[in-house]
Each structure stands twice: as structure tokens, then as C-alpha cells.
Backbone as numpy.savetxt, mean C-alpha at the origin, in Angstrom:
# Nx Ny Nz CAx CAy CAz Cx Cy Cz
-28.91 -7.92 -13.27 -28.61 -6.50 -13.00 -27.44 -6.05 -13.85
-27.57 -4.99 -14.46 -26.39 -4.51 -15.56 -25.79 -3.35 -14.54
-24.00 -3.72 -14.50 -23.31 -3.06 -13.62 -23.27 -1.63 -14.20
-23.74 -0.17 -13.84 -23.36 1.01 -14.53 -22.17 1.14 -14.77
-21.89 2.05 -16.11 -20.33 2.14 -16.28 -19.55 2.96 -15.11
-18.19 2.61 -14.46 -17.39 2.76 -13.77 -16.62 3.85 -14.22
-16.53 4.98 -13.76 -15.66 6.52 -14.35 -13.95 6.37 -13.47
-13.57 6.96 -13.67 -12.31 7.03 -12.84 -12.64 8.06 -11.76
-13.50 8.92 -11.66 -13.84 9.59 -10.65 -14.20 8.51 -9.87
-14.71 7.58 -9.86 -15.78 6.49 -9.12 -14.53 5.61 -8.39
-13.36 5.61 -9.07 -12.39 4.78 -8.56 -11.47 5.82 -7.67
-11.43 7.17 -7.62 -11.12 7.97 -6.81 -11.93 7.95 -5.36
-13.10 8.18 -5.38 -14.34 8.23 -4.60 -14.07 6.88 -3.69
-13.87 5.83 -4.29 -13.75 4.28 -3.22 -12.84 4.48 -3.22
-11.38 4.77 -3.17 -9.97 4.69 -2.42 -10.27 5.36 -1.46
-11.27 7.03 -1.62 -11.37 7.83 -0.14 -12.80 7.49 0.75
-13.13 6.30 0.43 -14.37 5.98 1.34 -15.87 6.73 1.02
-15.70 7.27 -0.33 -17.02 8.30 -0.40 -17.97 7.50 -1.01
-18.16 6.48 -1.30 -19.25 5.95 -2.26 -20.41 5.05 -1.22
-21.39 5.40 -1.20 -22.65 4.31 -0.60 -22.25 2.83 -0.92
-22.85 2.20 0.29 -23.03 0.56 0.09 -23.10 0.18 -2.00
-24.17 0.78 -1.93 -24.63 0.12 -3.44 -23.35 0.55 -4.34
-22.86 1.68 -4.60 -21.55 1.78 -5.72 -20.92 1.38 -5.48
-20.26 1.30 -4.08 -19.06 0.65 -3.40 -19.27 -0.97 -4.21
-20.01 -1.51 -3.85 -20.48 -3.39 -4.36 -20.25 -2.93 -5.91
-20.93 -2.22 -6.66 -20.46 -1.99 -8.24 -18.95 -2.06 -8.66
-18.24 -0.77 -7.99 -16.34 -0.61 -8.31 -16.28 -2.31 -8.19
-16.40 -2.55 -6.86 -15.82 -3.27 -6.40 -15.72 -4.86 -7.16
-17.04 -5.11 -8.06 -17.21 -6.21 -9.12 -16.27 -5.76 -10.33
-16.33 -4.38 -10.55 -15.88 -3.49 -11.70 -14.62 -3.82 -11.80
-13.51 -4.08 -10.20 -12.16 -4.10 -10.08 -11.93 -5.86 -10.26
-12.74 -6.77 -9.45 -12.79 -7.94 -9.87 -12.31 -8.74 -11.26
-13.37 -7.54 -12.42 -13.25 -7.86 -13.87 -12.44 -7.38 -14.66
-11.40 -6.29 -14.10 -10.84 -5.46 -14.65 -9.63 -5.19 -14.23
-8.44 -6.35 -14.51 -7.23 -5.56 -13.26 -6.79 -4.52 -14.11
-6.80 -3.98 -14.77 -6.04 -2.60 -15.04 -6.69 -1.66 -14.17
-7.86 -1.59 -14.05 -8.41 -0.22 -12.67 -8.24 -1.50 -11.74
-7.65 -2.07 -11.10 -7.44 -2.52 -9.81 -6.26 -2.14 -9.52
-5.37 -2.46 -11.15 -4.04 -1.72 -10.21 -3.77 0.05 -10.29
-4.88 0.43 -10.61 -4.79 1.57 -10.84 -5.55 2.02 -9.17
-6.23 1.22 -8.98 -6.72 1.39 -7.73 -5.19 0.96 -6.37
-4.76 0.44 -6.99 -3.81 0.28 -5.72 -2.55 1.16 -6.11
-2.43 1.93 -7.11 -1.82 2.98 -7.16 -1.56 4.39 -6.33
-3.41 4.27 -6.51 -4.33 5.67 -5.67 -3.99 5.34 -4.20
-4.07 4.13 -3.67 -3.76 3.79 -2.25 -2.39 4.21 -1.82
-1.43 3.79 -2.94 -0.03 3.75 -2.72 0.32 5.80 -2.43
-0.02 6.37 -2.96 -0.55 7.94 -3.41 -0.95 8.39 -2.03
-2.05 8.19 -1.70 -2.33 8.50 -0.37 -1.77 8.58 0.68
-1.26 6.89 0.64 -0.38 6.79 2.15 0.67 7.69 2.14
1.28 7.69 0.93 2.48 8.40 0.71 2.30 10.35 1.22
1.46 10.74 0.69 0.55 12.14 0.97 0.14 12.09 2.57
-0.36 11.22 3.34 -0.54 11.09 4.78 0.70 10.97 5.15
1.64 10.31 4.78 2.94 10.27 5.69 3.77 11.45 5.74
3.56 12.13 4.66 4.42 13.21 4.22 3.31 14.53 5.11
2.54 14.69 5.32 1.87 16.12 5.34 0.83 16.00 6.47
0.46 14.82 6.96 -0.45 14.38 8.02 0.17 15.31 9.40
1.59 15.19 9.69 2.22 15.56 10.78 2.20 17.40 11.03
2.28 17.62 9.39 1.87 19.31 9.85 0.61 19.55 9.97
-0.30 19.38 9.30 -1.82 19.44 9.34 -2.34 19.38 10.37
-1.81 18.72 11.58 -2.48 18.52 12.99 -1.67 19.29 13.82
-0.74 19.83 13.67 0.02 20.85 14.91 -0.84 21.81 14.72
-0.93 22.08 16.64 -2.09 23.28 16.87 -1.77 24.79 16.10
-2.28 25.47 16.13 -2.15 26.61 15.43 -1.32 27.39 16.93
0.22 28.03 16.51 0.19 28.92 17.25 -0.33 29.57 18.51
-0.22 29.75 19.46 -0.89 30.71 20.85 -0.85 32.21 20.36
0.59 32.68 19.68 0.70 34.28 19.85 -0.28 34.51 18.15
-0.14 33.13 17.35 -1.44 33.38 16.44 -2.73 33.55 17.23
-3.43 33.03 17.64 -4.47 32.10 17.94 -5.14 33.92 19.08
-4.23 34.64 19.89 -4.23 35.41 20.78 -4.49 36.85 19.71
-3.55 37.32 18.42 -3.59 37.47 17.82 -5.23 38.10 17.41
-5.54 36.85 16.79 -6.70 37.30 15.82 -7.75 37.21 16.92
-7.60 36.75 18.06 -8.75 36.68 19.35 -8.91 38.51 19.38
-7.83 39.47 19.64 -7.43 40.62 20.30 -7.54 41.65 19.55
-7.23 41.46 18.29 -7.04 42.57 16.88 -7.69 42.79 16.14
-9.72 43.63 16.03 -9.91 42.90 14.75 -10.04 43.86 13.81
-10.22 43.20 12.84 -9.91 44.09 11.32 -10.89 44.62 10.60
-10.81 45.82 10.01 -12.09 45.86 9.31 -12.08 45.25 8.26
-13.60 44.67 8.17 -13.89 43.43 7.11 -13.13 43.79 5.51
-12.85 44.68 5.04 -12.58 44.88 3.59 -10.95 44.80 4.03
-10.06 45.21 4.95 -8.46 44.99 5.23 -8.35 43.48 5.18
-9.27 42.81 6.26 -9.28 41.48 6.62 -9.38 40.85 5.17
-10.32 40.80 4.69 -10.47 40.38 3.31 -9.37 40.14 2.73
-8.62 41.67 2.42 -7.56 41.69 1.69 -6.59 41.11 1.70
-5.76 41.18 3.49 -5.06 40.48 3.77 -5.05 38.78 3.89
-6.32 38.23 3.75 -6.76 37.24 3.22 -5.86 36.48 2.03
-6.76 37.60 0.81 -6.35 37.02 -0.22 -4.65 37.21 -0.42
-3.80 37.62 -0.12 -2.67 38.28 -0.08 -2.07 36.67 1.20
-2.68 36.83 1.98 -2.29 34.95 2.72 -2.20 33.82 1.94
-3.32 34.04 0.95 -3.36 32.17 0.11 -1.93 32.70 -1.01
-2.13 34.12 -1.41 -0.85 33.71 -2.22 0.40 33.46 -2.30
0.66 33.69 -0.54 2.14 33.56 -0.31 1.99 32.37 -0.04
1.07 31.83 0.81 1.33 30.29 0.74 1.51 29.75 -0.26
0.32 29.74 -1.15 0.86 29.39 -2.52 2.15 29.20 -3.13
2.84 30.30 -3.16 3.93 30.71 -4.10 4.95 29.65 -2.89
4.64 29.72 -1.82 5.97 28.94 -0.93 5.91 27.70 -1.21
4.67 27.02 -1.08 4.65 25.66 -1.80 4.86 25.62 -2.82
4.84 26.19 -3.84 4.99 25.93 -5.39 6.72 26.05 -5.56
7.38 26.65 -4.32 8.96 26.98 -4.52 9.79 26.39 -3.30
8.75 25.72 -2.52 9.60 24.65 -1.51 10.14 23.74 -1.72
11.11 23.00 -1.19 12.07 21.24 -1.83 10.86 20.78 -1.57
10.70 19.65 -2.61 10.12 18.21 -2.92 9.93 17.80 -1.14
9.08 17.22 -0.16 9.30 16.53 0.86 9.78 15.51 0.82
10.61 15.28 1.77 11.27 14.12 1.97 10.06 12.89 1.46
10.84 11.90 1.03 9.90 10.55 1.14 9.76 9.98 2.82
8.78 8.85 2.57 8.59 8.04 3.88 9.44 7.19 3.56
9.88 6.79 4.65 10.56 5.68 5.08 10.28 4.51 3.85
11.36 4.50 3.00 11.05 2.99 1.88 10.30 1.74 2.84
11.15 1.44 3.30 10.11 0.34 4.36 8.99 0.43 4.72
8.80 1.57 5.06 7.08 1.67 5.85 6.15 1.89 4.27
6.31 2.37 3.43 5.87 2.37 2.14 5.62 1.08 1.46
6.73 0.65 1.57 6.59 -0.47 0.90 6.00 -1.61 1.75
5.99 -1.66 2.98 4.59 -2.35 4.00 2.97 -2.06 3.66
3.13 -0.85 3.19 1.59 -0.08 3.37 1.39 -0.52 1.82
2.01 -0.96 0.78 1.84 -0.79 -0.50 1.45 -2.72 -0.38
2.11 -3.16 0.23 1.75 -4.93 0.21 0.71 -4.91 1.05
0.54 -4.31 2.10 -0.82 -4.70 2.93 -2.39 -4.22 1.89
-1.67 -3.24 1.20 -2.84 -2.67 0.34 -3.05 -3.63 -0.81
-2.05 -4.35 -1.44 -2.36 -5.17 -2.42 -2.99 -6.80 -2.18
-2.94 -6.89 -0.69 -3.49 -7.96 -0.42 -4.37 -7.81 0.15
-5.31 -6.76 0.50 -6.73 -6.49 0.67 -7.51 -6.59 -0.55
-7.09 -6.29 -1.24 -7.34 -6.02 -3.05 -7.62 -7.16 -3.53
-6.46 -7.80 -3.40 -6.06 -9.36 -4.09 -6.59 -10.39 -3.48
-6.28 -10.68 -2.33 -6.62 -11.83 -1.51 -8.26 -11.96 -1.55
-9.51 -11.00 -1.60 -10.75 -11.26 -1.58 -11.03 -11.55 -2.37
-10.21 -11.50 -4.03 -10.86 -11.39 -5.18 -11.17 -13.41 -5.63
-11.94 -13.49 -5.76 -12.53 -15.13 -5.86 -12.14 -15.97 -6.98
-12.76 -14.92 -8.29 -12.32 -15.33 -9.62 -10.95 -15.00 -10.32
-10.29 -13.94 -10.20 -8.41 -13.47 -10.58 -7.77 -13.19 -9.41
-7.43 -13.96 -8.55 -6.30 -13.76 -7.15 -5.27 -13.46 -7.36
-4.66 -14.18 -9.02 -3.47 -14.12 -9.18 -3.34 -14.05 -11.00
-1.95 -13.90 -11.50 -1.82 -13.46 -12.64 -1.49 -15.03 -13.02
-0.63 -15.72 -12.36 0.29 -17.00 -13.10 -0.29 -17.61 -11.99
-0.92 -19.05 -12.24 -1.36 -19.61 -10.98 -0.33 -20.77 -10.55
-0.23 -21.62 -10.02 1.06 -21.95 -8.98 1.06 -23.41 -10.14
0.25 -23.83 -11.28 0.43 -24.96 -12.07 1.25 -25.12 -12.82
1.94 -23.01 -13.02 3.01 -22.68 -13.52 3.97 -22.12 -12.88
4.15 -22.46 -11.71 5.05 -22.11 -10.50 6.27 -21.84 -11.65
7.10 -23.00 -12.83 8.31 -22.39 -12.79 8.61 -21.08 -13.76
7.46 -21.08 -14.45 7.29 -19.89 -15.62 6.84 -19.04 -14.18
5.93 -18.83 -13.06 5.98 -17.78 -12.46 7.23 -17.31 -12.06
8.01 -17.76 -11.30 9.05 -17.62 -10.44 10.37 -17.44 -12.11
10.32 -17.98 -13.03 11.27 -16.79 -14.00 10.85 -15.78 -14.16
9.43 -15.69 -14.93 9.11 -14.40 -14.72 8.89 -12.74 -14.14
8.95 -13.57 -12.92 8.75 -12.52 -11.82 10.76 -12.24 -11.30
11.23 -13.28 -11.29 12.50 -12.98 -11.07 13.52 -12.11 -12.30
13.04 -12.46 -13.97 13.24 -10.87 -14.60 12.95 -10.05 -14.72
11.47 -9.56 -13.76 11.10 -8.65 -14.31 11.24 -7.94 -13.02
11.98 -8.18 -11.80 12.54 -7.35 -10.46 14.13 -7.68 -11.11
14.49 -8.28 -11.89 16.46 -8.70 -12.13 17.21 -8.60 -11.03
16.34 -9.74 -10.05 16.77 -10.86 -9.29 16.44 -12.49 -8.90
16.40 -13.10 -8.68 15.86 -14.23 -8.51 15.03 -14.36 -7.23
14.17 -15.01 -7.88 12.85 -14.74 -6.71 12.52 -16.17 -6.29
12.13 -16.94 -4.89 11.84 -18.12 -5.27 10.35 -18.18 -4.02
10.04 -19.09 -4.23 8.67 -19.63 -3.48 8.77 -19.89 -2.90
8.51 -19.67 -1.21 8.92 -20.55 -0.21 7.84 -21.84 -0.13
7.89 -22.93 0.76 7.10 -23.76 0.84 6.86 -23.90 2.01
5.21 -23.29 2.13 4.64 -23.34 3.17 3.46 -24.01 3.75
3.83 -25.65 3.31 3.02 -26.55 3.45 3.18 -27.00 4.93
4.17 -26.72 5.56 4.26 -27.17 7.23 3.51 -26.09 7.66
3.13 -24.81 7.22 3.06 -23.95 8.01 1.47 -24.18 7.83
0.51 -24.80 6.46 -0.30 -25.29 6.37 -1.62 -24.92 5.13
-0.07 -23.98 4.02 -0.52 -23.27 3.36 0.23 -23.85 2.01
-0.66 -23.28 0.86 -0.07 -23.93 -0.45 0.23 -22.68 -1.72
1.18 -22.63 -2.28 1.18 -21.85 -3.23 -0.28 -21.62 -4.21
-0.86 -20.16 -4.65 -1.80 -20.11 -5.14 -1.59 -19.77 -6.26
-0.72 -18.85 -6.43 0.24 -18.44 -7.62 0.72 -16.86 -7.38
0.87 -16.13 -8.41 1.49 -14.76 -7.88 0.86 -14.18 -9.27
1.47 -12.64 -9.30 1.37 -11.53 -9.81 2.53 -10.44 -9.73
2.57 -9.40 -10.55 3.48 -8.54 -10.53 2.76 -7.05 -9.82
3.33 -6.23 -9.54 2.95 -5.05 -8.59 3.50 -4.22 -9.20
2.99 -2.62 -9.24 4.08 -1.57 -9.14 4.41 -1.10 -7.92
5.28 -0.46 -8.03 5.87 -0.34 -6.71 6.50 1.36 -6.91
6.99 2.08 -5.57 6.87 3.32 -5.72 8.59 3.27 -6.40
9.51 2.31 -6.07 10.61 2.32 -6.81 11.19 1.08 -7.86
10.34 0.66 -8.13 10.24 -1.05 -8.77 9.52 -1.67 -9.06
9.28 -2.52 -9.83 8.05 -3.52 -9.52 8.33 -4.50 -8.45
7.22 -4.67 -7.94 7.08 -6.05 -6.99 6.15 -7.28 -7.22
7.09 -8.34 -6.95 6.17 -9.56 -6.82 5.33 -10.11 -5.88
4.03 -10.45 -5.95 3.22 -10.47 -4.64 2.89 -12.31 -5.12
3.54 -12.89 -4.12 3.17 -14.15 -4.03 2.14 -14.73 -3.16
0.67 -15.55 -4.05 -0.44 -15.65 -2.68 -0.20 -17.43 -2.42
-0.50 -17.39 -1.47 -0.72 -19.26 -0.55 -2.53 -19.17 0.00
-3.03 -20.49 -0.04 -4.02 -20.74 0.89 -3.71 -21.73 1.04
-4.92 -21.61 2.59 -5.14 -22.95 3.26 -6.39 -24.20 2.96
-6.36 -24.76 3.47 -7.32 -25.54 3.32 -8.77 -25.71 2.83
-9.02 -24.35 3.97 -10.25 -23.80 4.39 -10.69 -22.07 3.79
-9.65 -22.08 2.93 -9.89 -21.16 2.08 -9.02 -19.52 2.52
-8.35 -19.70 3.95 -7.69 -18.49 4.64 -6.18 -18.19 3.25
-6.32 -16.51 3.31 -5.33 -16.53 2.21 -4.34 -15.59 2.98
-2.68 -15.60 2.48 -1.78 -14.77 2.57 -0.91 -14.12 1.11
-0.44 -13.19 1.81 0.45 -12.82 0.57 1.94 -12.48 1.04
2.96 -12.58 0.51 4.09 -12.66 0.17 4.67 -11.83 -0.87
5.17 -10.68 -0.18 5.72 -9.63 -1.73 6.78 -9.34 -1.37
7.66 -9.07 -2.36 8.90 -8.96 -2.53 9.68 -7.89 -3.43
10.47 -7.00 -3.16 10.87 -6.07 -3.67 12.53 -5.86 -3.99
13.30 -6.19 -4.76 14.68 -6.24 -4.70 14.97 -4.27 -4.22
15.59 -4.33 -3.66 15.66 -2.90 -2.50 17.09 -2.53 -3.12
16.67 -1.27 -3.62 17.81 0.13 -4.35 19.30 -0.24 -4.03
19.63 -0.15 -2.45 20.46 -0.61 -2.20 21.01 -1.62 -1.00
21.95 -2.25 -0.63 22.25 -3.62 0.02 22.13 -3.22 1.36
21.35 -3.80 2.14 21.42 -3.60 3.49 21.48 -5.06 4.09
21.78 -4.78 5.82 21.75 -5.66 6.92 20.54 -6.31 7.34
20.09 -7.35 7.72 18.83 -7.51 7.96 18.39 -6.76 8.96
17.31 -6.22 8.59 16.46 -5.11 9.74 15.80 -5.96 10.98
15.01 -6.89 10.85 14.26 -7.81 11.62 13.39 -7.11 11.17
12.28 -7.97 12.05 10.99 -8.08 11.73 9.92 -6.79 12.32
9.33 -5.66 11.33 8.45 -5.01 11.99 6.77 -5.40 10.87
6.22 -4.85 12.36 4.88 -4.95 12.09 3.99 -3.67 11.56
2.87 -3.53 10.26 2.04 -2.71 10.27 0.97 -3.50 10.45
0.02 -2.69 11.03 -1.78 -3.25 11.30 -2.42 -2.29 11.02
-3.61 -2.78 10.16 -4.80 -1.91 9.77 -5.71 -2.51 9.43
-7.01 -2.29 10.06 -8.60 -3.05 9.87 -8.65 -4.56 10.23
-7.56 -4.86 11.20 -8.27 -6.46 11.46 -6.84 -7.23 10.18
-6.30 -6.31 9.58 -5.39 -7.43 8.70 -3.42 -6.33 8.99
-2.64 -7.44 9.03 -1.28 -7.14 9.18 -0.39 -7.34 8.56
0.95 -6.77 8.58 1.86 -7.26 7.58 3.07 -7.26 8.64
3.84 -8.31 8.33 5.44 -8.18 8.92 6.21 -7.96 7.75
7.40 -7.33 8.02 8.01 -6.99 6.39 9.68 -6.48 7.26
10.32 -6.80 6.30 12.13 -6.73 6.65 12.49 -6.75 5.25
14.17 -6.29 6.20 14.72 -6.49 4.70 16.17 -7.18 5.07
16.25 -7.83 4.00 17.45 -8.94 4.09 18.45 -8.71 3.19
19.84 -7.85 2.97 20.68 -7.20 2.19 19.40 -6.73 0.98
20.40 -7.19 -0.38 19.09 -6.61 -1.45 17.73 -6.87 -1.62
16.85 -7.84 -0.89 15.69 -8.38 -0.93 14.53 -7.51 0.49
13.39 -7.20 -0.03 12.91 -6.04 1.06 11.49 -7.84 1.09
11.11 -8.39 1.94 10.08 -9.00 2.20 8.62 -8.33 2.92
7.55 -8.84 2.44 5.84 -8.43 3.60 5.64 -9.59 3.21
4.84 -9.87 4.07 3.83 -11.35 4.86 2.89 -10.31 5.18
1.74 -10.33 4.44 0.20 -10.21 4.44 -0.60 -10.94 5.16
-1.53 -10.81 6.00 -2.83 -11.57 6.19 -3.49 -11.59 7.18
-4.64 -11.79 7.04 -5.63 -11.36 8.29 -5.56 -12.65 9.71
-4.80 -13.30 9.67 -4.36 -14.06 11.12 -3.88 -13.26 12.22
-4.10 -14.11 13.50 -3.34 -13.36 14.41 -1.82 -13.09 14.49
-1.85 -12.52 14.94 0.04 -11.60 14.98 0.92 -12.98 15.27
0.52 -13.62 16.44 1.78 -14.67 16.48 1.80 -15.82 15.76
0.88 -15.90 15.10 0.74 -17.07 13.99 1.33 -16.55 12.67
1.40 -15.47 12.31 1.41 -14.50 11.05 2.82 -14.39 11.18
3.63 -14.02 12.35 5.03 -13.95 12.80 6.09 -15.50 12.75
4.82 -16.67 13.40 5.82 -17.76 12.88 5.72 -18.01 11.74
4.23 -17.62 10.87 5.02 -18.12 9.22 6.48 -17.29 8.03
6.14 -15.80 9.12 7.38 -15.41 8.38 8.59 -15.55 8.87
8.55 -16.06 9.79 10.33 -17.03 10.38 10.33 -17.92 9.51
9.55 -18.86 9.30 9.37 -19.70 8.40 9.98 -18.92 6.77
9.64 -18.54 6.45 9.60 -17.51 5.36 11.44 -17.27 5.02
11.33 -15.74 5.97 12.83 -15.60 6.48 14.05 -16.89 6.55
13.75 -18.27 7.28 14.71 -19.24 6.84 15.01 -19.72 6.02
13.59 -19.79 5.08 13.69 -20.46 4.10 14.69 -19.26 2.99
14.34 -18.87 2.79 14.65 -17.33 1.79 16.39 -16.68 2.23
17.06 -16.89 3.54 18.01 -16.37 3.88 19.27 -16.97 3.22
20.14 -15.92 2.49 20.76 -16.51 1.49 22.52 -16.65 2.62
């Protein structure tokens, strides 16, 4: 079967869920063979969440009562209505086009949603999981530690029952990040990403995001922001990043 060519519309379409079984399986070999649209695909993800966090919260407040009573009580003749219509989209318009920038989301919760997204991506992929595979653990771990300009190291999570697989580099909404993967035995995978964070903080502890059956715990430890990826249960997923966290606490 010859895969049809892949458009960037097509890689828009699968970040928002619009494509049938059959294209969906196409991108999805397409991203396999191709990490430049994979990370372009986890760009579009990163984009989204960011756009839901920011604008999700107004979009759902009910409309007004003394609106809502309003246009129930008053009505217009169709050519005023019209008018005043078009004369509505343009002030909105013009207010958005001259409103402050919205606040960002929470760096943390971003940068959770940006590792849980890269290890849905990453972790299924069979044939490229990773950029540097773990045979070059010490060329990974320089690499990845100049190219965040900090030192990055591997934890070892062979008690916990997992083995370095190797890693990769990320973009990130303020940095690049390193996403370090482990498996097990039996083929179960995690990820490990890491972000040297703008500026020095206290350790936060440990919070959780969940979405579709897979989770992330993620903190931040002065300059170092950590996620623990993976589709295990929560309290198993929580002792490997204690595990994690000890090892890593400077």
C-alpha cells in the first residue's frame, strides 16, 4: 500500500481529532517516518493547550440574563438587526486586535501538558522512540545538558524495574527540553523530561495531570522543572518519581 502524500493541513486535522480511522493510521505512519512533522505535530498540541487554557474559561460563561432578557423582549427590524450585527463583529474585532496579550498558563501546567503530549507521541513510536539511544548514554546526557546549559543526568531506574532507552531533545514554550525514555522488560515505556526553569525556585512537590488513561507527575526543584510520563497506575507512577526526585535532588 503506497502511503498518500501527508499536507500540513492533514497534520492540523489529527491534532483536532478530524481525520477518519483510515488517514488517522496514514499521519500517523507519516509521523513515525518523519520527526520533523512529529515535532511539528507536538508543537500544534503545545498551541492548543495553551489557546484552551487561555480562552476556554470565557467561552463557557453563560451569556448574561439582562442580555439574554434583552433580545427575548426587543425585537428589531430585520435590516436594523442586521446592521447592528455587523457593527457587533467590528467592535469586537477591533477590541481584540487592541487588547493586552493574555496572560500565559501557569509555566508548570504547560510544561506538564507539553511532556504528557510528547510521550504519547514518542513512547508508541516502535522504530525512532528516541534521538540518542542509551548505548550512547554519555554523548546523550552532554548533549542534552548543552543544549538546556545545565547539566542533565539519568536517573537509574533499574530498582524501579526500568532501563534507560535513550532520549531526545524537545521544544519547549520557553526552552528546549530533554525527554528521557526507560522501558521495562515487557516492553511498558516512560518518559522523563526536563526543563532548566527561567528562574530559581523552592521545590513545589509533586502534582499530577491525567488525560486518556496516561499521567504525568511533574515539580520543580530550584532551577530544574521535572514530568514522569506514563500510562501506569498513579501510585506506582508516583513511587518511581520519588525515586526520580532522590536521585536528581541536588
Amino acid at each position: 500500500m503506497t502511503i498518500s502524500s501527508i499536507s500540513e493541513l492533514d497534520l492540523h486535522a489529527y491534532v483536532d481529532g478530524q481525520l477518519d480511522a483510515a488517514r488517522r493510521a496514514e499521519v500517523e505512519a507519516h509521523l513515525a517516518a518523519h520527526p520533523e512533522a512529529a515535532a511539528q505535530v507536538h508543537d500544534l498540541r503545545a498551541q492548543m493547550h495553551a489557546l484552551h487554557g487561555s480562552y476556554d474559561a470565557v467561552l463557557n460563561e453563560p451569556v448574561p440574563l439582562r442580555l439574554t432578557n434583552t433580545l427575548q423582549t426587543r425585537p428589531w427590524p430585520r435590516g436594523l438587526a442586521a446592521g447592528l450585527a455587523w457593527l457587533t463583529c467590528g467592535l469586537v474585532a477591533g477590541w481584540f486586535a487592541h487588547m493586552p496579550a493574555p496572560l500565559p498558563a501557569p509555566a508548570a501546567a504547560v510544561f506538564a501538558k507539553d511532556a504528557l503530549a510528547a510521550y504519547v507521541l514518542y513512547a508508541a513510536d516502535q522504530r525512532h522512540p528516541v534521538e540518542v539511544p542509551a548505548e550512547q548514554e554519555a554523548h546523550l546526557v552532554a548533549w542534552l545538558s548543552k543544549r538546556l546549559d545545565v547539566p542533565i543526568h539519568a536517573p537509574d531506574l533499574q530498582p524501579q524495574g526500568f532501563s534507560l532507552l535513550g532520549g531526545r531533545l524537545l521544544p519547549g514554550n520557553d526552552g528546549p527540553l530533554a525527554q528521557l525514555m526507560y522501558q521495562s522488560p515487557d516492553g511498558e515505556r516512560l518518559t522523563l523530561t526536563v526543563k532548566h526553569a527561567a528562574q530559581q525556585q523552592s521545590n513545589t512537590g509533586f502534582k499530577v495531570l491525567e488525560q486518556n488513561g496516561t499521567r504525568v507527575f511533574y515539580w520543580i526543584d530550584r532551577d530544574y522543572g521535572y514530568a514522569l510520563s506514563g500510562g501506569m497506575d498513579r501510585a506506582r507512577l508516583l513511587a518511581v518519581a520519588h525515586a526520580v526526585d532522590g536521585q536528581l535532588r541536588r
